[in-house]
C-alpha positions in Angstrom: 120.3 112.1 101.9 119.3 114.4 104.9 122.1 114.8 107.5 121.4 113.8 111.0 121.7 117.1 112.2 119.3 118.6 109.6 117.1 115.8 110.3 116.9 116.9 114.0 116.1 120.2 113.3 113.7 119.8 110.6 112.2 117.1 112.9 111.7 119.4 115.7 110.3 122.4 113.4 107.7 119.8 111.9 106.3 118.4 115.8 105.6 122.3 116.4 103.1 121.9 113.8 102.2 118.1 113.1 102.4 116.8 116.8 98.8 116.9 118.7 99.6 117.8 122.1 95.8 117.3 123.3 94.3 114.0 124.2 92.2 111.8 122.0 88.7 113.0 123.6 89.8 116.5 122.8 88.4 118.1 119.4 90.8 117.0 116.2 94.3 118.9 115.5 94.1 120.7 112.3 98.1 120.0 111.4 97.9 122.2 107.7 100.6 124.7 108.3 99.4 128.6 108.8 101.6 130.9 106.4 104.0 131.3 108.6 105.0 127.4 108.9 104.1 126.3 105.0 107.9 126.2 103.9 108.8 124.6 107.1 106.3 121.8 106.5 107.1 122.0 102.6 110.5 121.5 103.2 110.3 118.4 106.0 108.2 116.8 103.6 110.5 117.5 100.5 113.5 116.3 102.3 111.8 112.8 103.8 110.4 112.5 100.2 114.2 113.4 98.3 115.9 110.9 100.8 113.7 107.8 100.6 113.3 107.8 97.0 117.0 108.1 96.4 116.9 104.9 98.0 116.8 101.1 96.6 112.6 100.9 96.8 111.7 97.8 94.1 110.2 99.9 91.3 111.1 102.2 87.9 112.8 104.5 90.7 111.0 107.6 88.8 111.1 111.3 90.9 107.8 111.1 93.2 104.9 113.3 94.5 104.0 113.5 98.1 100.8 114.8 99.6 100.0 115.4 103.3 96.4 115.9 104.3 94.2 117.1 107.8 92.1 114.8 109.6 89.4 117.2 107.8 91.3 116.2 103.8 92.7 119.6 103.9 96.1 119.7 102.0 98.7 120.5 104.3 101.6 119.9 101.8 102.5 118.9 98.3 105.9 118.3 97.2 108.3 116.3 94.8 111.5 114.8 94.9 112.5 116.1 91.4 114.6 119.5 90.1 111.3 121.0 88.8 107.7 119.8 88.6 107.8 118.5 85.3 110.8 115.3 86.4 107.5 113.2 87.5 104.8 112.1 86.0 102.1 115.4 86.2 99.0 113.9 86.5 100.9 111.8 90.3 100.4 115.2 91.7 96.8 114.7 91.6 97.2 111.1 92.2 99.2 111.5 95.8 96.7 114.1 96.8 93.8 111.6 95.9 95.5 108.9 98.1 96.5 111.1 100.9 92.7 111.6 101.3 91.8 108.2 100.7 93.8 107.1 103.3 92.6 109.6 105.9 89.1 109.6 104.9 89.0 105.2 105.2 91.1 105.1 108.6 90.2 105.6 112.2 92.0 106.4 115.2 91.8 102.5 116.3 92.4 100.9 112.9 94.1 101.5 109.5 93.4 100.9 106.0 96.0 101.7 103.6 95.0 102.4 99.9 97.0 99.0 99.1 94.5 97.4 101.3 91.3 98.4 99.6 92.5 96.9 95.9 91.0 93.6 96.7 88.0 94.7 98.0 86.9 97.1 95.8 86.7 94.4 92.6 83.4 93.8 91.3 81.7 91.5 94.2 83.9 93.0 96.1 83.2 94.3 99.8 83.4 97.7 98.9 82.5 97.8 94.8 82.0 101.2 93.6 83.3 103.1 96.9 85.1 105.6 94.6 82.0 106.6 93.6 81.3 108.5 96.8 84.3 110.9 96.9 84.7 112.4 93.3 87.8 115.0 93.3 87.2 118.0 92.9 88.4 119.3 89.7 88.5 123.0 90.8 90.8 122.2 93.5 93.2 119.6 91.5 93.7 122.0 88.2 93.5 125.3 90.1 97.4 127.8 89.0 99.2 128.8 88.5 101.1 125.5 87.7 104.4 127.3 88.2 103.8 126.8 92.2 102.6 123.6 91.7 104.6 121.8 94.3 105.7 124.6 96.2 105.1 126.3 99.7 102.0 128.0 97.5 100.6 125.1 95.8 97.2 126.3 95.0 96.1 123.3 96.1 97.1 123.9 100.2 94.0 124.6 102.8 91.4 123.0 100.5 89.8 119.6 99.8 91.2 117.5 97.0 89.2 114.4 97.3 89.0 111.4 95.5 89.2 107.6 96.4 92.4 105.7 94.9 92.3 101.6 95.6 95.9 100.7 95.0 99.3 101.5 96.6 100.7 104.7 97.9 98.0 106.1 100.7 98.7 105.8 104.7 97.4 106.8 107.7 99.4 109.3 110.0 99.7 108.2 113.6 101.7 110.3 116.3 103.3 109.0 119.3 100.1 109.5 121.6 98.3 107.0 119.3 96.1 109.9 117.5 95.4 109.8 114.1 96.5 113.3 112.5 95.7 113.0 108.6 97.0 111.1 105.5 99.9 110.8 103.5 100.2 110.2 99.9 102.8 109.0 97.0 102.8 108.7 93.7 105.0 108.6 90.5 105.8 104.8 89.8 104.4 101.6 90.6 101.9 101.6 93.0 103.5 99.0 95.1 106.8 101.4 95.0 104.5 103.9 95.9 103.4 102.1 99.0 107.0 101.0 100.4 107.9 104.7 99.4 105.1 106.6 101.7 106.1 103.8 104.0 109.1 104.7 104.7 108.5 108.4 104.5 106.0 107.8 107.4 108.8 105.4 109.0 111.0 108.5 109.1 108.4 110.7 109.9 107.7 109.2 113.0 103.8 109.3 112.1 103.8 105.1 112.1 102.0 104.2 115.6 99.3 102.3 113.7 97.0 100.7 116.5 95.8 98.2 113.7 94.8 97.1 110.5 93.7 94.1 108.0 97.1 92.9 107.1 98.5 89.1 108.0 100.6 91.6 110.5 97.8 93.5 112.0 99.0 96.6 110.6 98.0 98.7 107.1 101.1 97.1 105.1 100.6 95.7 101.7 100.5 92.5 101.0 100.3 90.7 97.7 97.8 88.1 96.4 98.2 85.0 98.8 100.0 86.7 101.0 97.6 86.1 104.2 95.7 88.7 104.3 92.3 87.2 102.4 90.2 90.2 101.5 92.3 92.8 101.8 95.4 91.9 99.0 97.2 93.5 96.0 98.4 92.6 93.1 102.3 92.4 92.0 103.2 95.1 89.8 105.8 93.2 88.0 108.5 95.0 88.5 111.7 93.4 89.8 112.8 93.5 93.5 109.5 94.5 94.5 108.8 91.7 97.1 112.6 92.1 98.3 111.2 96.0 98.5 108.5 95.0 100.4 109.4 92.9 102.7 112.6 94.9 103.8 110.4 97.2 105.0 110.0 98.5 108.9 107.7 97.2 111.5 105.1 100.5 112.6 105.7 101.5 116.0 104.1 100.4 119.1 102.7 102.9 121.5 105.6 103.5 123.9 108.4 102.8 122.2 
């Protein structure tokens, strides 16, 4: 777990570079680290990542990936919670990076959609059947080495646009305290709906969760399963115990002002 002390500081080196400080009419904040902040970024991600999924989070409780996108889909980090790259499942780096942009790319400043929320309706009849379609990943970007820095401050994958549209659980909005919407995060590596309560929380500690609004019973971008409330916009139970005790443990979003 990160000490409060370490916390502090790594929380004060990550608003240098993630906090907007302009208002919302203003042109967008690119938050993707320049060289001289990547390992500061890397490493506030890695340790919000390391500390919430050495928590109790209702899934397999398998090492994660995290991605961090720009309101553009540029990565700004990638990082896992494992010793080495290889202690999660490979292909969930491409996987967080294709929900990090998912996230961004379906939100806007006044209302969020999480990647949980879009599993309903992108079913066949759906509302939005065969939106994947429009954002293919580019493969360039997501197998570009070397794969030794895969996951590191020099993850090939940094500055450029991943791509991809992922329907299921693990993608969020990032809000700052001014209300603005800054980019996307994304997590993956077990169930999606551990996924979700994972980012969740990462977010929650982040303090990137001032989510004006979204589809949920709540009026916020949390998941919630099939006939939960939230018609249109549910997800399925991944069948894996302590899930709902998982979910529904987990913090309200902020409220401007608070």
């Amino acid at each position: 777990m990160i000490k409060p002390a370490n916390f502090k500081k790594l929380a004060l080196a990550c608003a240098i570079t993630l906090s907007p400080l302009a208002a919302s009419a203003e042109p967008v904040i690119d938050i993707c680290p320049d060289d001289a902040s990547k390992t500061v970024i890397h490493d506030f991600v890695k340790g919000l990542l390391k500390a919430v999924q050495a928590q109790e989070n209702g899934g397999f409780g398998f090492h994660m990936w995290a991605n961090v996108v720009n309101r553009d889909g540029k990565v700004c980090a990638v990082v896992f919670s494992g010793d080495d790259r290889g202690a999660q499942w490979p292909d969930s780096r491409n996987i967080a990076a294709a929900k990090a942009y998912t996230a961004n790319s379906l939100t806007l400043p006044g209302f969020s959609l999480s990647t949980a929320n879009l599993y309903q309706p992108t079913q066949p009849g759906g509302s939005l059947w065969h939106v994947s379609n429009a954002s293919p990943v580019d493969t360039t970007v997501a197998y570009m080495g070397p794969a030794e820095d895969f996951g590191t401050a020099s993850d090939p994958m940094l500055g450029k646009v991943h791509g991809g549209l992922i329907q299921f659980g693990g993608g969020l909005g990032l809000y700052d305290a001014s209300g603005k919407l800054i980019g996307g995060l994304g997590v993956s590596g077990s169930s999606s709906c551990e996924d979700h309560v994972i980012a969740w929380k990462v977010r929650h500690l982040a303090q990137l969760d001032y989510v004006p609004a979204g589809p949920s019973k709540d009026g916020d971008d949390n998941l919630t399963f099939m006939g939960g409330g939230s018609l249109g916009w549910e997800h399925p139970f991944c069948g894996v115990e302590g899930e709902v005790e998982a979910q529904a443990g987990l913090p309200a979003v902020r409220k401007l002002g608070e």
